[in-house]
C-alpha positions in Angstrom: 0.0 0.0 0.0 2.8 2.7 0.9 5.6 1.0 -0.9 5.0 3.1 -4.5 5.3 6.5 -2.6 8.3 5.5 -0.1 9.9 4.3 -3.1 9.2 8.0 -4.6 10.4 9.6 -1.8 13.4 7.4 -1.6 14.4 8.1 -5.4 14.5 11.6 -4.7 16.2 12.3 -1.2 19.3 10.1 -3.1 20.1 12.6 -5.0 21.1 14.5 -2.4 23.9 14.5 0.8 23.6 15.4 4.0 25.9 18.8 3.6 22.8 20.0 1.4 20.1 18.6 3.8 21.2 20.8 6.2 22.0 24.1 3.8 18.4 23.5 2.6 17.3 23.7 6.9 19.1 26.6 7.5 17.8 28.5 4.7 14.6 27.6 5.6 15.0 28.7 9.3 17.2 31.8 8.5 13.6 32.5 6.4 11.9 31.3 9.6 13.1 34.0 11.8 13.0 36.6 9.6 9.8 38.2 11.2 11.6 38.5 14.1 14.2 41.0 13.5 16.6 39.6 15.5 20.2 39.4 14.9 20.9 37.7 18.3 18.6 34.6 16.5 20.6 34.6 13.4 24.3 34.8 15.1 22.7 31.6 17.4 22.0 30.0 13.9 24.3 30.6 12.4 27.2 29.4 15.5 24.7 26.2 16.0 24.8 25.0 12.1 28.3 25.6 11.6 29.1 23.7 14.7 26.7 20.7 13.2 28.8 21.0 10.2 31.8 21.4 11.9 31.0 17.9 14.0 29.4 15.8 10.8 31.8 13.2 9.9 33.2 13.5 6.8 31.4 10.5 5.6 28.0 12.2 5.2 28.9 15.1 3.9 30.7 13.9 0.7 32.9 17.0 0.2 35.4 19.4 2.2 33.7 22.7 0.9 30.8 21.5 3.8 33.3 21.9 6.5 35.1 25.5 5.4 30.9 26.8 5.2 30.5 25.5 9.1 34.3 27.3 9.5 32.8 30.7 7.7 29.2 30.0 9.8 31.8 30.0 13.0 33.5 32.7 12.4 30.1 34.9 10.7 27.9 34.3 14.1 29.8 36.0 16.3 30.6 39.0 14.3 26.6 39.2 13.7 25.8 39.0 17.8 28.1 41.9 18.5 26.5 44.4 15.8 23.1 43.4 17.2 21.8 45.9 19.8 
């Protein structure tokens, strides 16, 4: 009964690794919190995904580029929490 749209599913999500999972989460949260106005919010997203792509192994994210955007995320949040007010 569910095995023609799991099988759907499964064909598309393996066309993608995990380093893009989680670009295509933090865009959509980074969109999330954009009612609030907050840069407090986005330099606490932006320290908490570059430390989850910081501490992904290697294995799941099938390319170094992942690791030098959690590196640049690192580095970006704080610089964004001291020009928020």
């Amino acid at each position: 009964m569910f095995a023609l749209p799991l099988q759907v599913v499964d064909n598309f999500l393996l066309q993608y690794n995990f380093g893009q999972v989680l670009l295509a989460v933090l865009i959509l949260s980074f969109l999330a919190s954009l009612p609030l106005k907050s840069r407090k919010v986005f330099a606490a997203q932006f320290i908490s995904f570059g430390l989850i792509y910081m501490l992904t192994p290697q294995s799941l994210l099938a390319a170094a580029h992942w690791k030098f955007l959690g590196i640049a995320l690192i580095v970006l949040g704080p610089m964004v929490y001291m020009t928020a007010r």
